[in-house]
C-alpha positions as CSV (number, residue, x, y, z in Angstrom):
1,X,103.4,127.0,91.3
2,X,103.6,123.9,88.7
3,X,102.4,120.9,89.3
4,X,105.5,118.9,89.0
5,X,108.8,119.1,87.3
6,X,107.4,116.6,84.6
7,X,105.9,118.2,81.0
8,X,102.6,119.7,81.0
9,X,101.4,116.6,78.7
10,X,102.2,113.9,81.1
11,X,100.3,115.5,84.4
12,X,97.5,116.0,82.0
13,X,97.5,112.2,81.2
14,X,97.8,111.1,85.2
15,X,94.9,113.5,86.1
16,X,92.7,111.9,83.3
17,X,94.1,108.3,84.6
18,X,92.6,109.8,88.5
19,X,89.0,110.7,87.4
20,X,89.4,107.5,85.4
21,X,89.6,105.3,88.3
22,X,87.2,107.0,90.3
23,X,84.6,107.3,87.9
24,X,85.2,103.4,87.1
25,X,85.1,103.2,90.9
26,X,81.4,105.0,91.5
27,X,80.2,103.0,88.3
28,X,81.2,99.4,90.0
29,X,79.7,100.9,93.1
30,X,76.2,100.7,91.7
31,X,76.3,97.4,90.1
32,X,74.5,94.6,92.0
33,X,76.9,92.7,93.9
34,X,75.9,88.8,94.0
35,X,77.8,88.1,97.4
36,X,76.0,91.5,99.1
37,X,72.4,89.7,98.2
38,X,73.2,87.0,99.8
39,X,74.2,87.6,103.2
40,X,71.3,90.7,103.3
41,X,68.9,89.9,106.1
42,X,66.7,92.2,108.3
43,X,68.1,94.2,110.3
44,X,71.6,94.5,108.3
45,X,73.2,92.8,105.9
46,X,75.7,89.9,107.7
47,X,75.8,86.8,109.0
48,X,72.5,84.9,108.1
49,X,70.8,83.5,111.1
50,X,72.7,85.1,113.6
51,X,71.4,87.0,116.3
52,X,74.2,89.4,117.2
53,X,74.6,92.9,115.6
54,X,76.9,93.6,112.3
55,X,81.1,93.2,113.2
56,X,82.4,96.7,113.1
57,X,84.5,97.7,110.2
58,X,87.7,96.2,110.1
59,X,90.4,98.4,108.4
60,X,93.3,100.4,108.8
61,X,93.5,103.1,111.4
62,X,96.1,105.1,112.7
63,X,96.5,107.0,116.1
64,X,95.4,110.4,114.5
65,X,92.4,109.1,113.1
66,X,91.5,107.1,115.8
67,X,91.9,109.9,118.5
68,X,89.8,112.4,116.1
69,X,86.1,111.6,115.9
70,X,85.6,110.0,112.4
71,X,89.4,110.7,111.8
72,X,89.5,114.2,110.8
73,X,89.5,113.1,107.1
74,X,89.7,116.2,104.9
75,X,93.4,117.0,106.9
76,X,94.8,113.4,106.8
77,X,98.2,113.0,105.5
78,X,101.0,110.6,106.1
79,X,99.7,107.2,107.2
80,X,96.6,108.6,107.9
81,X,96.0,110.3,104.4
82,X,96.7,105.9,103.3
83,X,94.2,105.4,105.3
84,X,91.6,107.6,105.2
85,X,92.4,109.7,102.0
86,X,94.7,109.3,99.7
87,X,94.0,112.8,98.1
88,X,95.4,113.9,101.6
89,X,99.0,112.5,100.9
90,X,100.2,115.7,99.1
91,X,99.8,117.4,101.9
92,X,103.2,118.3,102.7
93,X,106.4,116.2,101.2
94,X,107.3,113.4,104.0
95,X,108.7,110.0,103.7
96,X,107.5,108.1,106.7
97,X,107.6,104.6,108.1
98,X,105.1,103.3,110.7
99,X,104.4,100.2,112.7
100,X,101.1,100.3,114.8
101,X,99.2,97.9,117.0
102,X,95.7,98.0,117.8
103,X,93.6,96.1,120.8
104,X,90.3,95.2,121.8
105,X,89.7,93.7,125.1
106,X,86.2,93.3,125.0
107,X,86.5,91.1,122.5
108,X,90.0,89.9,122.9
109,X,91.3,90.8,119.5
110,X,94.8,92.9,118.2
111,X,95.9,93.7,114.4
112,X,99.6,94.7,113.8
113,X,100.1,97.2,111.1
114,X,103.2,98.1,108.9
115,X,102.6,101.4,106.3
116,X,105.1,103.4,104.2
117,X,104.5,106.2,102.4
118,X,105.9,108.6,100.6
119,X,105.0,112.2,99.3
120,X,108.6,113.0,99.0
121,X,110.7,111.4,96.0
122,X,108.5,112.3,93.2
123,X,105.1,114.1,91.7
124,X,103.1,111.2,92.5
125,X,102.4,110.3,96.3
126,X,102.1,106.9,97.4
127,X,101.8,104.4,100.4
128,X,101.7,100.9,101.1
129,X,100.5,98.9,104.2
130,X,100.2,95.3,105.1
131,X,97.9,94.5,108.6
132,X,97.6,91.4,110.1
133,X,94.1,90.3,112.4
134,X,94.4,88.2,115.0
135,X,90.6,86.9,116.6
136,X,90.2,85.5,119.9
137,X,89.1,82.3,118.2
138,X,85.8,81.6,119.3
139,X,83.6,84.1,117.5
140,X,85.2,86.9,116.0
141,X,87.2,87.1,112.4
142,X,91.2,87.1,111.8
143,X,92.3,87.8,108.4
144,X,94.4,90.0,106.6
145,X,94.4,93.1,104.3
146,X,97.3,95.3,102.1
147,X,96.8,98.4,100.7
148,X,98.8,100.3,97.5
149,X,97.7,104.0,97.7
150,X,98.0,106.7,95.1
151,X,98.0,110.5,95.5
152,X,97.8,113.3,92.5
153,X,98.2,116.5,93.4
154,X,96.9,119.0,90.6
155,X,98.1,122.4,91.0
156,X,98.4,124.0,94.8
157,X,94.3,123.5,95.5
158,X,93.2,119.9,94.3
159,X,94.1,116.4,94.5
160,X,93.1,113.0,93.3
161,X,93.3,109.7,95.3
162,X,92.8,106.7,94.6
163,X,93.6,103.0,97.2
164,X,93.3,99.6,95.7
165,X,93.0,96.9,98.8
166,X,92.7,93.3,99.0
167,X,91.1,92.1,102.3
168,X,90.1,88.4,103.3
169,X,88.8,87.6,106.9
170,X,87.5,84.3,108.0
171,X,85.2,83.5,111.0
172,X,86.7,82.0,113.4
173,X,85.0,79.1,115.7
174,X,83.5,77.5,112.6
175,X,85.2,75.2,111.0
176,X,84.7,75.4,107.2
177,X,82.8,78.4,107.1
178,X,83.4,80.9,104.1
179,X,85.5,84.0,104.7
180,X,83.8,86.6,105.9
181,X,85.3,88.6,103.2
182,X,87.6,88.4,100.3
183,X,88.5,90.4,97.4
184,X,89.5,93.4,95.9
185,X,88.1,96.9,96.5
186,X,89.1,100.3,96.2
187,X,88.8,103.6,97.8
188,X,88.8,107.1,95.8
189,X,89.1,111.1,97.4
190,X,89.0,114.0,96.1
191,X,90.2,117.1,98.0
192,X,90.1,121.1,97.8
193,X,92.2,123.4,99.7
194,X,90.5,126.8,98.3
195,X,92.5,128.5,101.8
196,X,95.7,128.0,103.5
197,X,94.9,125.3,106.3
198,X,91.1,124.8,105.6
199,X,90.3,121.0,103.4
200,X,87.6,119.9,101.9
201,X,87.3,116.0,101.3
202,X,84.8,114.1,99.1
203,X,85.5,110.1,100.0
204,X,84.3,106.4,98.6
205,X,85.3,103.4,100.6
206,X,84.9,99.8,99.1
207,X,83.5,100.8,96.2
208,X,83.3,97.2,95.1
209,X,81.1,95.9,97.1
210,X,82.7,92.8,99.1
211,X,79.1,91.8,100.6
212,X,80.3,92.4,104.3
213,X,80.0,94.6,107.6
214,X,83.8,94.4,107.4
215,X,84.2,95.9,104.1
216,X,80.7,98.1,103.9
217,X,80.4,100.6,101.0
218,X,80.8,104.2,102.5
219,X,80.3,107.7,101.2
220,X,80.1,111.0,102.2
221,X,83.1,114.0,103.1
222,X,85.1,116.0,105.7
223,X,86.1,119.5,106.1
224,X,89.3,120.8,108.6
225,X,90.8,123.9,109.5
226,X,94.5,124.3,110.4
227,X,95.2,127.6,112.1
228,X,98.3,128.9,112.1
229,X,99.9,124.5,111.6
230,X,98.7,124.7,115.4
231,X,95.2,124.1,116.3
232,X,92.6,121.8,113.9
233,X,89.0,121.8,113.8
234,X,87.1,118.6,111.5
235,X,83.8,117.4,110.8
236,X,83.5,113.9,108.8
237,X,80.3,112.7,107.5
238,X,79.6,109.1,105.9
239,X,76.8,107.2,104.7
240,X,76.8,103.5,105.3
241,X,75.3,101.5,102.6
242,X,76.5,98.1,103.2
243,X,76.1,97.0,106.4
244,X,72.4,97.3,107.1
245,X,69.2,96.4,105.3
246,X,65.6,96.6,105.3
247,X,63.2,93.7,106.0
248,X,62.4,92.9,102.2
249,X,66.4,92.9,101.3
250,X,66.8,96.2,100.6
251,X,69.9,98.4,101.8
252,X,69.3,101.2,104.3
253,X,71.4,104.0,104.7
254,X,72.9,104.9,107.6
255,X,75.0,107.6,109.3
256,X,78.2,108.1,110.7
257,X,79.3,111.1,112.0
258,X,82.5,113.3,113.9
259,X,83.6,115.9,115.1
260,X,87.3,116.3,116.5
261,X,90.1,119.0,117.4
262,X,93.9,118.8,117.8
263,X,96.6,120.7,119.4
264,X,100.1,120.8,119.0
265,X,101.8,122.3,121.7
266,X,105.6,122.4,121.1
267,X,106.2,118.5,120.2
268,X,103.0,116.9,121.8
269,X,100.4,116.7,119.9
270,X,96.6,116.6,122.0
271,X,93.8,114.8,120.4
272,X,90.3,114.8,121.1
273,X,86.8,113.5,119.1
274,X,83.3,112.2,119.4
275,X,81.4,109.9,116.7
276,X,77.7,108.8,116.3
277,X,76.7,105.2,114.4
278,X,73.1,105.6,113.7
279,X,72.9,102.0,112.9
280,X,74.0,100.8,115.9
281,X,72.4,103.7,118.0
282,X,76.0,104.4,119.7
283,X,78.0,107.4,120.4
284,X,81.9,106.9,120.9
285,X,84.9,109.6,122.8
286,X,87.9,109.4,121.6
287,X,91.5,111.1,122.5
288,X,94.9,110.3,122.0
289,X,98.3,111.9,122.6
290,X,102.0,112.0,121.0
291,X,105.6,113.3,120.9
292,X,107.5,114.1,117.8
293,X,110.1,115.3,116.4
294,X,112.5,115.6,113.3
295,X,113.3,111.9,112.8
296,X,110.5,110.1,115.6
297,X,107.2,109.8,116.4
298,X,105.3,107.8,119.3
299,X,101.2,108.2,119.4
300,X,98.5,106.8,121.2
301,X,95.0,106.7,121.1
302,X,91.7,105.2,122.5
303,X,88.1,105.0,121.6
304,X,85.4,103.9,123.6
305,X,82.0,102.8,123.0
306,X,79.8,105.1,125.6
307,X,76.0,103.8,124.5
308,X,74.7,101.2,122.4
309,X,73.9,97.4,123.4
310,X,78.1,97.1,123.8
311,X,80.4,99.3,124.6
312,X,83.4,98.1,123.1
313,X,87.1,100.1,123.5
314,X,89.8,100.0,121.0
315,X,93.5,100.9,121.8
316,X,96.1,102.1,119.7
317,X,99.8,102.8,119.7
318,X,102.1,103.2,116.5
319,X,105.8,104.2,116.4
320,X,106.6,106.4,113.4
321,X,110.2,107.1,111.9
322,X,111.0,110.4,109.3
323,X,113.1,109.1,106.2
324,X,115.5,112.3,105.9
């Protein structure tokens, strides 16, 4: 099978280009960030002072990966491969189009989400988002983030990806206060499908290190099984190293982990997960449902917070449309 319908010399250039960006990526990641030191105080790195825990993460999220554990990372493709792994969007050629709302009544938040991407048109995969968050205005963040992913498939077994985002958040309910965060960082994934149906993903997020619990620096991989394009099995790992800290300043490393299976039966697709935050000593559930078929697809998805000091819920529901 070749690689694409392009010469042998110019998929040898866009691989080196790949590793390029991710090994510029991991090199950035280790540089001492000026904004990080800052806001690091015990406990974990946020707002100064304050007496509350670290915001959660604030990022894209789709209805698959928010129904699968961690988000079944290794097997994301489509809107989920922009968000979670951009490595993923070479798996299979689709040209899709997706709005998706997300909302927290705990809090009293909701982000709107608009993502194309396509695997389709050409040897290069690639996707685009734009989200919108709005806070309750009191004591949460709004903001905003886009996203331009990039997907290199290199032969039938290994891909490259790499996501370049630009996120700024602000607090609200104090007037003049910095953003929470702003900037630029990027994502990179690599992933290996040595068997039909079973991935392998090794994942960076926010490489650059934008100094916040909204943006943290994580690590780590996924592996899934697909058997017979019917019933998946996943297992994410991450390492957080930008949210929490040590009394003298110093980051401490901590663990997220999932687990998740899915079911298609017919056009519905069933969706079930757990996930574990050792930082904030909390397990989640999560599940979701759809229906699909050639031209339309409508998902939803929840996750609850079952331990930890709160037990927040986040619901999600995305309408997707197939570009024939």
């Amino acid at each position: 099978m070749t690689i694409c319908s392009r010469t042998t010399c110019s998929s040898f250039l866009l691989s080196k280009l790949g590793f390029s960006l991710l090994g510029a990526a991991m090199v950035w990641s280790v540089l001492p960030s000026p904004s990080a030191a800052q806001v690091l105080v015990p406990g974990y790195a946020s707002e100064a002072g304050s007496t509350r825990g670290p915001a959660f993460p604030d990022t894209m999220e789709t209805a698959r990966g928010m129904a699968m554990g961690l988000g079944a990372r290794a097997s994301a493709t489509s809107t989920s491969g922009l968000a979670y792994n951009a490595a993923g969007l070479s798996i299979g050629r689709l040209y899709h189009v997706e709005s998706a709302a997300v909302y927290r009544p705990q809090p009293g938040t909701f982000s709107t989400n608009a993502a194309l991407i396509d695997s389709y048109s050409g040897p290069i995969n690639m996707g685009v988002s734009f989200r919108y968050a709005h806070g309750n205005g009191d004591e949460g963040h709004g903001g905003f983030d886009g996203r331009v992913a990039l997907g290199l498939p290199l032969g039938e077994y290994f891909a490259i990806g790499a996501t370049g985002r630009y996120v700024t958040y602000w607090r609200e309910g104090q007037e003049g206060a910095d953003p929470f965060a702003e900037g630029i960082t990027l994502d990179g994934s690599i992933r290996i499908s040595p068997l039909p149906g079973f991935h392998i993903a090794l994942l960076g997020y926010n490489l650059i290190d934008l100094g916040s619990p909204l943006a943290p620096m994580q690590v780590g991989g996924s592996v899934s099984y697909t058997i017979d394009s019917t019933f998946t099995l996943a297992i994410d790992g991450l390492a957080d190293l930008g949210t929490w800290s040590e009394p003298n300043g110093d980051i401490r490393p901590e663990a997220l982990l999932g687990a998740a299976a899915e079911l298609f039966t017919g056009e519905v697709p069933i969706r079930a997960g757990w996930a574990f935050d050792t930082g904030r000593d909390a397990h989640f559930v999560t599940g979701g449902v759809g229906w699909m078929n050639d031209e339309v697809g409508i998902d939803i998805a929840v996750r609850q917070q079952v331990t930890g000091a709160e037990l927040n819920t986040w619901l999600l529901a995305s309408v997707r449309y197939t570009v024939h």
